[in-house]
N, C-alpha and C positions, 0 to 999 in steps of 0.2 A: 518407184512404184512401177509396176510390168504395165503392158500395156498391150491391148489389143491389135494383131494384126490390121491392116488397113481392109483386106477381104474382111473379118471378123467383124471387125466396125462398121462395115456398111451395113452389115447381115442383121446386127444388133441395132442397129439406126432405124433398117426397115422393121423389125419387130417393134421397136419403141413407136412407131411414128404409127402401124398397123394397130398395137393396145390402145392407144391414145385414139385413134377413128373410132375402135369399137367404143369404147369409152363415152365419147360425144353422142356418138348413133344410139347409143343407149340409153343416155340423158335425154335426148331430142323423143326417145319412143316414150319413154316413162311420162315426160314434161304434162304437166295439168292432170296425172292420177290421183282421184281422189278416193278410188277403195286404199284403205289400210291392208291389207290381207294383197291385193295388187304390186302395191308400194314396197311390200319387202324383196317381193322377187327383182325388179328394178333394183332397190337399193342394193341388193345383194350382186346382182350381177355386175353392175357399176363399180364397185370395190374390188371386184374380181379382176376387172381388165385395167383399172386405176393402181391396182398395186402390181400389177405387171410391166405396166408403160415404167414406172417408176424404177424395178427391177433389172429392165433392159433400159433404160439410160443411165444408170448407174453400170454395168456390165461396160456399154459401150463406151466410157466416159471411162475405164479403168480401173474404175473403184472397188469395183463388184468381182476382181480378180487377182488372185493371189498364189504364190509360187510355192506347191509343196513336195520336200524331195523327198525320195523313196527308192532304194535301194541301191542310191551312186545314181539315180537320175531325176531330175526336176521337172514337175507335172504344174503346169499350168491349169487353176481348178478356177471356173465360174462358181466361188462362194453362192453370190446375190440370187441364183438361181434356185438355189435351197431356200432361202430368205421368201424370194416367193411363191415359192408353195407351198412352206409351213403357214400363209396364209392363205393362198388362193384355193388350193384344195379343198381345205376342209370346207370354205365358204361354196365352193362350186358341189360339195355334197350334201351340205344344206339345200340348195337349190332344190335339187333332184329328191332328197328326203319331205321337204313340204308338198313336191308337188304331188309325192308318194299319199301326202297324209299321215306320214312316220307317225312315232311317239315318242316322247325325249329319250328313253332308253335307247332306242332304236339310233336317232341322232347323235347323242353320245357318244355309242358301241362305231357308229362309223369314224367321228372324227376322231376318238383316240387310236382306231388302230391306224385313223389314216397320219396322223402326227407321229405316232409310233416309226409309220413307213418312213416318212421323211426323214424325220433324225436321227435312224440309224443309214439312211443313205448318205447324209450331212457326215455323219462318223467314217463309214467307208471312203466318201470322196478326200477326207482331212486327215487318214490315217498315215503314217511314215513309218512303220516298223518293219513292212514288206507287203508286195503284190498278194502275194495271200490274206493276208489280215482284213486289204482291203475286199477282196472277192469274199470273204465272212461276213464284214459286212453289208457286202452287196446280196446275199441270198437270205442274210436274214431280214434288209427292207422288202424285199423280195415277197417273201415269204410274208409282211403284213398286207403287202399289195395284193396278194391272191386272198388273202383273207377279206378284202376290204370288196375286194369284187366277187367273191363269195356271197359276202353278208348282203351285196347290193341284188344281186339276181338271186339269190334262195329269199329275202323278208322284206327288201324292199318290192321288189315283183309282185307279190302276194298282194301287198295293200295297196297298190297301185290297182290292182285287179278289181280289187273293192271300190273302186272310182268308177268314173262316168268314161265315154268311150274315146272322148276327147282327150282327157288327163290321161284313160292306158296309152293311146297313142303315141302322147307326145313322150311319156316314161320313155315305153319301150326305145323310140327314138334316141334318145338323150344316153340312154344306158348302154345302148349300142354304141355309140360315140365313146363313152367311157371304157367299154371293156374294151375296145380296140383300138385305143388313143394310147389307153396308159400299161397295155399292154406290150405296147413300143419303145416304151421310156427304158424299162432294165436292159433292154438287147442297146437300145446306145449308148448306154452307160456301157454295157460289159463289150460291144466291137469298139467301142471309142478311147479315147487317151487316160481316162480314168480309171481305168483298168487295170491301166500300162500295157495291153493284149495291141493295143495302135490300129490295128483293121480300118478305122476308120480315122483320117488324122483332125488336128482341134476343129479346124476349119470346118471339117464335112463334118463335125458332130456336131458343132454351132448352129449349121442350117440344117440339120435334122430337127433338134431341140426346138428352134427355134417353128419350124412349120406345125412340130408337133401341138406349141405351146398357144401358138396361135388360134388354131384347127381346135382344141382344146378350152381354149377359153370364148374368143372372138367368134365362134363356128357355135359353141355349145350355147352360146349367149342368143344369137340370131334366132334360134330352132325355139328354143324358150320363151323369148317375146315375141314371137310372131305367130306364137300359139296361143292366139287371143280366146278361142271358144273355151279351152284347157283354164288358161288363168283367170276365165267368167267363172266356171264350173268348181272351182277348187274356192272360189273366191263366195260363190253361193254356200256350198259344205259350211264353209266355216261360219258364214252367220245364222245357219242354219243351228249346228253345235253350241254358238253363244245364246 
């Protein structure tokens, strides 16, 4: 089984051990909520940075990484990284869709195009037929990511607007974070080894990944529960609706 550089390994130790804080910090903010409507956003964020810790000690642990070759040369690919974000994504666009006020349509149309992205990035990173194949399928997850941050600033925007000034706030916030968090993610995919283009080597793409990932979840997580007037306000709407 390959195994992780000792640089690699610490970098993925600090991510594991950083998901796993936010994790706790977020158990501890949630602890004694007794709105329903409160409770999901906690639960949700919690599973976000829980299935992360677990993705990065699995990575750092060796498991989570597997050697695939392509064209006379052998790429060293963090599998488990895919693994978690075909969960934590879509869970981190729920977040942001309830506090919009979505509608299941709306919720839906996000997570499948956002599952769409991932598993054809999962295809690009796993592909061995050639360097091109794989850049196919990097522009076509690509291509659902812009779609995904599309549909979030053109319809989720809108109904956020329709919200109280607290919830637009904390939106706009939170979206900003999104459109320039995961707007990062394709450029280190394509400078990095998965590529096979090498710009950046495993090492430096590991602590890209890994800040982004963090910043991303741990970062987006803090902005959201610490926006208590937003999570009163969104939390009033809906029993107001019932």
């Amino acid at each position: 089984m390959v195994q992780p550089t000792d640089t690699q390994s610490l970098i993925l130790w600090v991510g594991t051990a950083l998901m796993a804080l936010g994790t706790v910090a977020f158990i501890a903010m949630g602890w004694g909520e007794k709105n329903e409507r409160k409770q999901e956003f906690y639960i949700i964020t919690i599973f976000i940075t829980a299935i992360a810790s677990v993705s990065y000690f699995s990575m750092a642990t060796g498991y989570g990484l597997i050697e695939v070759p392509v064209g006379g040369e052998t790429l060293d690919i963090y599998w488990a990284r895919y693994a978690d974000w075909l969960f934590t994504t879509p869970l981190l666009l729920l977040d942001i869709a309830l506090l919009a006020g979505a509608d299941r349509n709306t919720i839906a149309t996000l997570v499948g195009l956002d599952v769409a992205m991932i598993l054809t990035g999962l295809a690009g990173a796993l592909a061995r037929s050639s360097a091109l194949n794989r850049m196919l399928w990097w522009g076509i997850s690509t291509a659902f990511m812009i779609a995904v941050l599309f549909f979030l600033v053109r319809t989720l925007s809108g109904q956020a607007a329709r919200q109280s000034s607290a919830v637009a706030a904390t939106f706009s916030r939170l979206r900003t974070m999104i459109l320039v968090l995961w707007s990062l993610y394709p450029v280190v995919w394509v400078l990095g080894t998965e590529s096979t283009i090498g710009a950046l080597s495993l090492t430096q793409e590991t602590i890209a990944f890994a800040i982004l990932d963090v910043t991303a979840k741990v970062g987006f997580g803090f902005v959201l529960l610490r926006s208590r007037d937003a999570l009163e306000d969104v939390s009033t709407s809906a029993q107001a609706a019932d």
